[in-house]
N, C-alpha and C positions, 0 to 999 in steps of 0.2 A: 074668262073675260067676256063680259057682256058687249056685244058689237055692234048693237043698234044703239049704243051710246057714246058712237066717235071716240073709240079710242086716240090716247095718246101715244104716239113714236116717238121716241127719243133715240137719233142714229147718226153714231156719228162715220167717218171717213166716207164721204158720200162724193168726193170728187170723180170717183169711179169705182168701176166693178161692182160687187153685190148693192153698197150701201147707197151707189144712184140707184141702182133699178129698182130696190125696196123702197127708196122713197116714191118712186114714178108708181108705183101699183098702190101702196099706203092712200096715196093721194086722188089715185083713179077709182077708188071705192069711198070715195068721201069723208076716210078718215083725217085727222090731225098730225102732220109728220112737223120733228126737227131737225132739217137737216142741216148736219154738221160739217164743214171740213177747213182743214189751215187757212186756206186761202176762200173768203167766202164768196168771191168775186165767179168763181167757179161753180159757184152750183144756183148762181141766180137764177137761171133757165128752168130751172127745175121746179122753183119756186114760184116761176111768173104764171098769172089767172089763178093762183090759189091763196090771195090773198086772205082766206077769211081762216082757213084750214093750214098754213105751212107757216115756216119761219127758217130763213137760212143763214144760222149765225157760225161765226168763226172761232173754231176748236182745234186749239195741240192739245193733241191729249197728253203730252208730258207738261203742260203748263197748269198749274194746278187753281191759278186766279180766272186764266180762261174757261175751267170747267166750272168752276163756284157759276160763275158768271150765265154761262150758256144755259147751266143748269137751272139757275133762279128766275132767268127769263123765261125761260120753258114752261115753268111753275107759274108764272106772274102773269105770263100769257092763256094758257090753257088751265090753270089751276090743278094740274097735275101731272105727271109721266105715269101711263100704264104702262107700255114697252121701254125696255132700254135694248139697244143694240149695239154693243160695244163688236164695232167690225172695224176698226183703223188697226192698221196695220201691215207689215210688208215682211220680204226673204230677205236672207244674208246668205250670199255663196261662199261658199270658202271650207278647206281643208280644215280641221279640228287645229292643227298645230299650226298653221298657218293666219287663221282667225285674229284678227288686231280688233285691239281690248277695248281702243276706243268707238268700233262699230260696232262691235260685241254688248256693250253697256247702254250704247243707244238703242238698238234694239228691243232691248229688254224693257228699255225707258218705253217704251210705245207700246209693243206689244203685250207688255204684262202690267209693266208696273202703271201703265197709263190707265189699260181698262183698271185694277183694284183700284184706282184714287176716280173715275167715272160712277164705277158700282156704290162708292162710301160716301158720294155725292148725293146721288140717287135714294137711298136704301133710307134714309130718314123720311122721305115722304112717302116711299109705298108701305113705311110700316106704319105711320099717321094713319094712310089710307085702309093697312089690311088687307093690300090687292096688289099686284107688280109681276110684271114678267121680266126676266132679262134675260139676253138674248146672248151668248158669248160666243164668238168664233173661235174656233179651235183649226182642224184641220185634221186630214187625214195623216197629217204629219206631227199631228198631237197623241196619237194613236202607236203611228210605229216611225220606224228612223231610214234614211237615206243616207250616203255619202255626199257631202258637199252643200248640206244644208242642216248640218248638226248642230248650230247656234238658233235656227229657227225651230227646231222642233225642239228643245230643251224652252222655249221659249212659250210653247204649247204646251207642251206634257209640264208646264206649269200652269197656263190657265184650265188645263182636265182636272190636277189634283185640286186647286182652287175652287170651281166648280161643283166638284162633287161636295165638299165640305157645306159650300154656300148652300147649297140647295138642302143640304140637311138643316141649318140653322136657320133658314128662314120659311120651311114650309109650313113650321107651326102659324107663321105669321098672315099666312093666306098668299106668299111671294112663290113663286115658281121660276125654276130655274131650266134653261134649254144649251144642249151645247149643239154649236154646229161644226159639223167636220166634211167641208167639201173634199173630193177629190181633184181634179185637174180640170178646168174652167175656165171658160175664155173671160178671163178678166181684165186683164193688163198685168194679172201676178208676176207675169212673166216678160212683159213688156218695159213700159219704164220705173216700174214700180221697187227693182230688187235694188240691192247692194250687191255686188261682188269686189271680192277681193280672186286677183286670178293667180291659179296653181303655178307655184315657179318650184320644186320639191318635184323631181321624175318619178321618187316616189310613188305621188298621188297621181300621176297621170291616167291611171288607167283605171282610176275608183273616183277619183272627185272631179279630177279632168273632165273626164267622159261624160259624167251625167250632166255640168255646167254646160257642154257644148250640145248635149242632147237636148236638155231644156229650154235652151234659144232656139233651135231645130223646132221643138214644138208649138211654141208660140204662136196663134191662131190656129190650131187645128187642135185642140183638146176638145172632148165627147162633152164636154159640161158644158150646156146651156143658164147663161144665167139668169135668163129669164125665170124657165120651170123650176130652177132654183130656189130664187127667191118666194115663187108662188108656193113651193111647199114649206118655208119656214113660217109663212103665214098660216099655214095650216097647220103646222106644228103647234104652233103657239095659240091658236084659236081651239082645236080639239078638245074635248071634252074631258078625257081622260091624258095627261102630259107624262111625258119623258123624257130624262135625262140629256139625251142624245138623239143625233139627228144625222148620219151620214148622206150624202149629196153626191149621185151620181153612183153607175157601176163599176168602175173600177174600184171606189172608195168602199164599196160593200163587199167587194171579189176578196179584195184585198185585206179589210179588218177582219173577215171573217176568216182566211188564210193565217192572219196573227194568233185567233183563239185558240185554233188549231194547232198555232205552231208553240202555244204557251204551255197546252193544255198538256203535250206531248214533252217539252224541257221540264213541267213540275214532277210530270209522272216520271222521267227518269232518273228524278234527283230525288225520289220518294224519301228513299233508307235516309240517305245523308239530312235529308231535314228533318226529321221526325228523328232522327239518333244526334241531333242537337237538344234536345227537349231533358232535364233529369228524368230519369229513371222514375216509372211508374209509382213504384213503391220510397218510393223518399220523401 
């Protein structure tokens, strides 16, 4: 992406956590941000003195008239999206069997199925252009699983397989694809932002229980700053040379890196039985 030519941002859940701050720095370098969120009343601040560079319009991303909409303006205004940042999105606590289908379904509504209908919005005019980044949050919980937030990481470990596909079908096109997978960050993830549904099953108390009550416990004191955050996916996305993937913070990197390890170590035990699934050499 060429940068002395005022990129465009296209970003949406900017009411808080990553997608305000990344517009607050988008805008402090004199590029072009839009920011997005439900309620747009909320992010006028963000928008005020940058009148010639911002635009703060209003996006559910499960609303699909809203996105045509936000999307055309964006277009109509700046004449293009370089960036897309599809960052709207939140947790769901709750027990696997516990889990009610109609917050189950909402979720999903936003956090997956929202960004692919944002991306399919977008992806006609970066391929017009032959240029486009986008931006997908993921999550360290995109990566590997916890108890008591297994509706939100299926909800991830669907926009990683997504992701990886996109980024092969559109790099012929000059489109670049980035995922981001923070670890634990003071953003309000964990403030107003979840859903819970709470453990009533003694069962799960001491697996799903536990880490819901643990997780309110940590609320403001997570190691992730979102500032230097957000300043490295700018960097991500600007670099010369791109990559797939972007983890965020040290626990996020302690921790995927402990997954590889712990993959690498269940294929290799399960050698014989996979490889003696395959016919016979000679057949």
């Amino acid at each position: 992406m060429d940068t002395t030519n005022k990129p465009v941002w296209f970003i949406t859940g900017c009411s808080t956590g990553f997608g305000r701050e990344l517009t607050k720095q988008i805008l402090a370098r004199g590029w072009n941000a839009v920011a997005t969120a439900r309620h747009a009343y909320q992010i006028q601040d963000l928008v005020a003195g940058y009148e010639n560079t911002a635009l703060a319009l209003p996006l559910d991303v499960t609303d699909p008239t809203q996105i045509a909409t936000a999307v055309a303006k964006a277009q109509a205004t700046f004449g293009r999206i370089d960036v897309l940042v599809n960052n709207a999105g939140y947790g769901y606590f709750s027990s696997i069997e516990e889990g009610e289908e109609e917050k189950i379904r909402a979720q999903f509504e936003t956090n997956f199925f929202g960004l692919v209908n944002v991306i399919k919005s977008v992806l006609p005019g970066m391929r017009e252009k032959r240029h486009g980044h986008i931006v997908n949050f993921s999550s360290l919980g995109g990566l590997l699983g916890f108890p008591s937030t297994g509706y939100y990481h299926a909800t991830k470990f669907a926009v990683e397989g997504l992701s990886e596909s996109l980024a092969q079908e559109v790099a012929p096109l000059g489109i670049k694809v980035l995922l981001v997978e923070p670890g634990p960050f003071r953003t309000d993830w964990l403030g107003r932002s979840p859903v819970r549904t709470p453990v009533q099953l003694e069962d799960y108390q001491a697996t799903t229980g536990a880490r819901m009550k643990n997780s309110e416990e940590r609320e403001g004191h997570q190691q992730g700053d979102p500032v230097r955050g957000c300043e490295a996916i700018i960097q991500a996305v600007t670099q010369a040379t791109p990559y797939l993937r972007l983890l965020l913070g040290k626990l996020a990197f302690d921790m995927a890196m402990e997954k590889t390890i712990s993959l690498k170590e269940n294929f290799e035990a399960m050698k014989d039985l996979t490889l003696g699934a395959d016919f016979p050499a000679s057949l």
